[in-house]
N, C-alpha and C positions, 0 to 999 in steps of 0.2 A: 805555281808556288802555293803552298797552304801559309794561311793565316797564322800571323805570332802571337792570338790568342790561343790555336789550338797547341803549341809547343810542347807547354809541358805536360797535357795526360798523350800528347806522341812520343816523347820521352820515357814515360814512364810503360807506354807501351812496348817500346823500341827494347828498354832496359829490362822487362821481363820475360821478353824473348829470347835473349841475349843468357838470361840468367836461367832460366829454363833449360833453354840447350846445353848451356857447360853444368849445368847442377846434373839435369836428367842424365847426361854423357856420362859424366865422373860415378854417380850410383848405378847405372848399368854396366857398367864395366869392372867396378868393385863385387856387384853381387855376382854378374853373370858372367865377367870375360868378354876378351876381345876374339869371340869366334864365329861362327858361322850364324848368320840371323840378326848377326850386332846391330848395324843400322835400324833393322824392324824394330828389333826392341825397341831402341833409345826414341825413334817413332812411335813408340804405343805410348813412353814412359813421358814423351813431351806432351802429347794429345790431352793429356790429364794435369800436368806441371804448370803448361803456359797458362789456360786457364784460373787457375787456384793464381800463378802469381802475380794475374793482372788484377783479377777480386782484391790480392792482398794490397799489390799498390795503390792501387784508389783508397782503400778501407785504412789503411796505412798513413799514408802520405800526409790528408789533413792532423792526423794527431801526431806525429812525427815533427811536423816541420816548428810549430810554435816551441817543440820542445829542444829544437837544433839552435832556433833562435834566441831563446835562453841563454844557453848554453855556453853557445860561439861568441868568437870576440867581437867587438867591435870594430878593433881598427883594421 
């Protein structure tokens, strides 16, 4: 079992994989189609997505969250 200090950048890992795959899916198939080679592509178009959207969740996340907790209600 991993530690529940590491939870949330594994979350946030977990949640940019997650977002990676169906983002890279949906603009490869928009641009190119569901035809021969599909998977490859959506495979080059993730190798480059997941990265950038783990960068962005880390880089993200600290200035995000203060401004959720603002925000959000209290009760």
């Amino acid at each position: 079992m991993i530690n529940k200090k590491y939870s949330q950048p594994l979350f946030m890992i977990f949640m940019s994989f997650g977002m990676s795959l169906i983002i890279g899916g949906v603009v490869t198939l928009v641009h190119t189609g569901f035809g021969e080679g599909f998977f490859n592509r959506l495979l080059d178009a993730f190798n480059y997505s997941f990265p950038v959207a783990v960068i962005a969740a880390f880089t993200m996340a600290p200035i995000m969250r203060p401004l959720v907790n603002k925000i959000a209600s209290k009760d």
